[in-house]
C-alpha positions, -999 to 999 in steps of 0.1 A, spaced: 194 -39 -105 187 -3 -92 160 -2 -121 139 -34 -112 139 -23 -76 121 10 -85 95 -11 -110 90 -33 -79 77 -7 -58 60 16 -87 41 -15 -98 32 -28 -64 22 2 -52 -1 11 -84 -13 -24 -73 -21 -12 -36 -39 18 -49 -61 -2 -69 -68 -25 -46 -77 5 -21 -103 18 -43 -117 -17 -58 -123 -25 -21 -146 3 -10 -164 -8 -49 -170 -38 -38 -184 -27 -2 -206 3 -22 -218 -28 -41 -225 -53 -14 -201 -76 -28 -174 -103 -14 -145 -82 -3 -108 -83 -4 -96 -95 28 -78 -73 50 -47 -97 55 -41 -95 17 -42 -57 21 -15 -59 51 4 -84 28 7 -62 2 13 -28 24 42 -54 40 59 -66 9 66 -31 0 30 -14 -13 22 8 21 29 38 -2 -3 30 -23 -27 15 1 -20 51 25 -26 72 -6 -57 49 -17 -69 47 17 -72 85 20 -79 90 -15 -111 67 -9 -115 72 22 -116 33 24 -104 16 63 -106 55 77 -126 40 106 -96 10 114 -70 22 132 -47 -2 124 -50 5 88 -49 44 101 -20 46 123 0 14 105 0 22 69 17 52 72 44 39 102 50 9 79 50 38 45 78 59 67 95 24 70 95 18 32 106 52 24 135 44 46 144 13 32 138 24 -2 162 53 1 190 34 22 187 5 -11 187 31 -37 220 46 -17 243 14 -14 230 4 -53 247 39 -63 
């Protein structure tokens, strides 16, 4: 159990990454973008780790505070959970 839990939030937050930096592609390229709810779905599901480090990686959402200031509250909040899970799985 302990080991899915760790793929779940290595793959979705690979997944938020990505998604960070094929956003800012598409807005380089003029094309339709990924909407922001589907960003904030994935931060909230358990993915803020990624989208913080793509965000800053790509300096993508830099200008939004929400994405700004939230990501990394609701990142802290993952880390938290992640650890207290990992702790009562042990």
């Amino acid at each position: 159990m302990m080991a899915l839990l760790i793929s779940y939030y290595i793959l979705l937050n690979i997944y938020g990454f990505y998604l960070m930096g094929a956003d800012k592609n598409k807005a380089k390229k003029g094309q339709w973008r990924i909407k922001e709810s589907t960003l904030w779905l994935i931060g909230f599901i358990g993915g803020a780790i990624g989208l913080t480090i793509g965000m800053n990686a790509f300096r993508h959402k830099t200008k939004h505070q929400s994405f700004v200031v939230g990501l990394p509250a609701l990142m802290i909040i993952h880390l938290f959970l992640f650890g207290y899970f990992l702790y009562k799985m042990s």
